[in-house]
N, C-alpha and C positions, 0 to 999 in steps of 0.2 A: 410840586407835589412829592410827598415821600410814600414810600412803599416799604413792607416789612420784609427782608429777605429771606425771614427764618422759614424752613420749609414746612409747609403747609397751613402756613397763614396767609389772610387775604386782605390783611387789613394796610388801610391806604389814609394818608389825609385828608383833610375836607378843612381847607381855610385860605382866607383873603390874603394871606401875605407868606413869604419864604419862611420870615422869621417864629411868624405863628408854627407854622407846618412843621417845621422843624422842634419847634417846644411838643407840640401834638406827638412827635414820631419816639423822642424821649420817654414821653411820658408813657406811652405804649410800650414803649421798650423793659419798661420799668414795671409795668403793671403785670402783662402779660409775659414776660420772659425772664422775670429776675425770681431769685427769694432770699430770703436773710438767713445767715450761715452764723454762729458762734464761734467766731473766730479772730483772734489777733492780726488785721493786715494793715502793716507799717501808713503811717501818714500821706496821702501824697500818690499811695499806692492803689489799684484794684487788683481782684481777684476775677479771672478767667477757668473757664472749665473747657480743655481742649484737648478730644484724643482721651477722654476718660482720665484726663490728669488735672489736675489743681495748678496754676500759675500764678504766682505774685510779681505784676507786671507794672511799667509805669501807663497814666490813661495814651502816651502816645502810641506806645508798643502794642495796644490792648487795641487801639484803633489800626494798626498797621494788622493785626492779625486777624481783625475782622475783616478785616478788604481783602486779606489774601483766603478766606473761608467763604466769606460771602460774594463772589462775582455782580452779583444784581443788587448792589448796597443800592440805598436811598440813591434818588439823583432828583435835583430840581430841576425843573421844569418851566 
């Protein structure tokens, strides 16, 4: 099972397999916590908002700084 870490959201998986739940938690992630920005960021790369600042980061670094923001990141179950 995953869980949303951002604060003050309650929203959790609901599926028969890891691999499901995980597409489920993305997908959430994306709907509910993203929005589209016009802006140039390099191939390869994402854009992070952290501290009220814009970062052009690679997706590992972007994952590394979510785990050190989010304590209660997704965990399977």
């Amino acid at each position: 099972m995953y869980r949303c870490s951002r604060p003050g959201c309650a929203w959790r998986s609901f599926a028969p397999a890891a691999a499901a739940a995980r597409e489920q938690y993305v997908e959430h992630l994306v709907d509910a916590h993203t929005e589209d920005v016009d802006v140039d960021v390099p191939e390869g790369m994402v854009q992070l908002h952290v501290d009220d600042e814009w970062l052009t980061v690679t997706p590992e670094e972007a994952r590394r700084l979510h785990r050190e923001r989010h304590v209660d990141s997704p965990d399977e179950e």
